[in-house]
N, C-alpha and C positions, 0 to 999 in steps of 0.2 A: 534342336533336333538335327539329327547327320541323314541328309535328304538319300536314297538311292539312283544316283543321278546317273543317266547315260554321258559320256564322254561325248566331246565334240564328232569324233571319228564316229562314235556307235547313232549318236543321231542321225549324221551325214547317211551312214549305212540303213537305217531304219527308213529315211526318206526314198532313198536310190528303190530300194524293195516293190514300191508304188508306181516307178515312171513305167509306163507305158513300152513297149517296142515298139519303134520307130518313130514314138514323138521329139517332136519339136520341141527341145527347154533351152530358155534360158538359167543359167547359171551365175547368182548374183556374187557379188565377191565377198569375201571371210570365209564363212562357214559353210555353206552351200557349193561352193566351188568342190569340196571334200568327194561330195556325190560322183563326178566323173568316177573315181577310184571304184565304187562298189558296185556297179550296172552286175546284175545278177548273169550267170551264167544265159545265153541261149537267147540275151536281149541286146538290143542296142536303140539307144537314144544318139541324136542330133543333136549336138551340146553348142549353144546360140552363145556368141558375147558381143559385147555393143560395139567394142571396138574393129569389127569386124573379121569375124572368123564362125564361121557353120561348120558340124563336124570338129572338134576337137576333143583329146582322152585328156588323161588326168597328167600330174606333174614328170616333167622327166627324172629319170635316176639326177642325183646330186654328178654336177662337172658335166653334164650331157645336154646340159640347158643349150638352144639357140634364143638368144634373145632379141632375134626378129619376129618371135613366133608366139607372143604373149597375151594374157587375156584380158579384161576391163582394170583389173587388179593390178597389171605390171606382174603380172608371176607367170614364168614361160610354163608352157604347155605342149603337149604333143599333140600331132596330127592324126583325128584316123582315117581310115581307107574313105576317100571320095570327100575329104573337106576342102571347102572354100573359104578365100580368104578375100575379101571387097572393102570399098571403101565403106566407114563407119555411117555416111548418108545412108549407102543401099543398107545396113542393117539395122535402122531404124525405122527406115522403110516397111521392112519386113516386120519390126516392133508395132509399126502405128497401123500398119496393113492386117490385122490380125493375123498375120501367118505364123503365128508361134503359138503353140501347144498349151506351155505354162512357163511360170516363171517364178523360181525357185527363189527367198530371200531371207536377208536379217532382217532384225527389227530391233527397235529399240522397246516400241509398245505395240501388243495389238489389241483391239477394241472387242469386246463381245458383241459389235455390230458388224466387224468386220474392216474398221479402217484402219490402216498401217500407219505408222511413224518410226521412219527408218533413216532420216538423212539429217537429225539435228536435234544435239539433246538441250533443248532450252534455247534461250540470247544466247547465251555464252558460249554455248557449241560453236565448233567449228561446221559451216556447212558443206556439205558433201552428197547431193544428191543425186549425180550422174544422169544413169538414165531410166533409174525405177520408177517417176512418174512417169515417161512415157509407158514402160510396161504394165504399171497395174491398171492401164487404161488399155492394153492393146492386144494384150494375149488372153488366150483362156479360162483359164484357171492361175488365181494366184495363191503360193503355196510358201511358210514362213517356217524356217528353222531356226529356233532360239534355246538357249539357257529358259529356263523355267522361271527364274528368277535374276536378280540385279545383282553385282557382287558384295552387297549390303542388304542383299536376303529380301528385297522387296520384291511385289510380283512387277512380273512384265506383261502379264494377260490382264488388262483391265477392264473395267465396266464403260470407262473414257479415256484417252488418251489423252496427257495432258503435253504430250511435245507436239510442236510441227508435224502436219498429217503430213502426208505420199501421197493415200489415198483414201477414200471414202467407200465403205463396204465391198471393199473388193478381195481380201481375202477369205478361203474357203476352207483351208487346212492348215493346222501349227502341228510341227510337229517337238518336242522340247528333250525337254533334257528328265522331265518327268510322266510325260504324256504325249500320246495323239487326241488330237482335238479335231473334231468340225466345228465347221460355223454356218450354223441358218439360220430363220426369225427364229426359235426359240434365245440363241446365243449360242456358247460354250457347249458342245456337246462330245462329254468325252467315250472316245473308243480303247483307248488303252492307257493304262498305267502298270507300275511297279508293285509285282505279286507282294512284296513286303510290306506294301503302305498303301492305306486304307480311303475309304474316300474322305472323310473327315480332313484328314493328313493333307492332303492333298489340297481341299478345298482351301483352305489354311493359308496355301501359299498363292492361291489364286483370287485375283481383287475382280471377280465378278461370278456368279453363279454357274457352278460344272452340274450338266444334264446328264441325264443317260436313257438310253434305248436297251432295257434288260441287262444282260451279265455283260461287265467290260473286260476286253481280253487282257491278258500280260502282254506288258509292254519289256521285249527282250533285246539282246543285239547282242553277237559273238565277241568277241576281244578284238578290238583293230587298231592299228596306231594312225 
């Protein structure tokens, strides 16, 4: 089956659509970081990275990089009007202090209870967990952009997670590369999907039960690179 998949970019943009004006996010690195790019006309978010820097835009033009001025990722970034730039203490600080909104991330798997595993796939992975357990413990709301699926077609929405947690029922929103999803006790509760593919379709590719609350919207996004 040739899934109707949103692109990286179009996720990233689907996500951005929901931030808040004037919240506080962090912005985890890969995929999530895209979001700076799309903030809707007439909004502006505070874009958090661990390594210290509040207020930051999205990537500079190519050859216009300073690369004193980068985010958790090592990928430079630009500044916008009133950001700061602190030592990585005080912005964890800020991480374990609640004072951040939400916090945007990958995943490797997410649970239909809501636990993340984002920093190690299996023994054998290499580990890499920076500082997303501090955050799915310390912000608001936490919020996961993924592929729909593995690059061998398996889902990544499970019923369990079978790699190294992050964290334990702390996600609230996925958004994918085939859907918007919440997550409460029921589990999986989908909000949007692809006007082409059905819910059957869909369920298919996801390893634990999709809910619904009446008609689910189409899930769209314009052309972005």
């Amino acid at each position: 089956m040739t899934l109707p998949k949103l692109t990286n970019a179009q996720i990233a943009w689907r996500a951005a659509q929901d931030i808040a004006d004037g919240a506080y996010v962090n912005l985890g690195i890969g995929l999530p970081e895209l979001c700076a790019r799309f903030q809707p006309e007439g909004r502006r978010a505070m874009f958090h990275t661990e390594n210290g820097i509040l207020g930051f835009g999205p990537a500079p033009e190519a050859g216009q990089e300073d690369w004193d001025v980068i985010n958790a990722g090592k990928k430079a970034v630009t500044l916008s009007p009133g950001a700061a730039i602190f030592h990585h203490a005080d912005s964890f600080a800020m991480v374990r202090g609640g004072h951040l909104d939400m916090a945007i991330l990958g995943a490797f798997q997410v649970a239909a209870t809501g636990d993340l595993a984002n920093w190690r796939l299996g023994a054998s992975g290499v580990p890499a967990v920076g500082g997303a357990m501090d955050l799915v413990n310390g912000v608001k709301q936490v919020v996961v952009l993924t592929d729909h699926v593995t690059k061998d077609g398996k889902p990544k929405l499970v019923d369990t997670c079978t790699y190294p947690l992050t964290g334990v029922g702390c996600v609230t929103r996925v958004y994918t590369s085939l859907a918007v999803i919440d997550i409460d006790p029921r589990g999986f509760v989908l909000r949007e999907k692809p006007a082409g593919m059905s819910l059957d379709e869909l369920q298919a590719v996801t390893g634990a039960p999709l809910h619904t609350d009446g008609p689910v919207a189409d899930l769209t996004a314009p052309k972005v690179d």
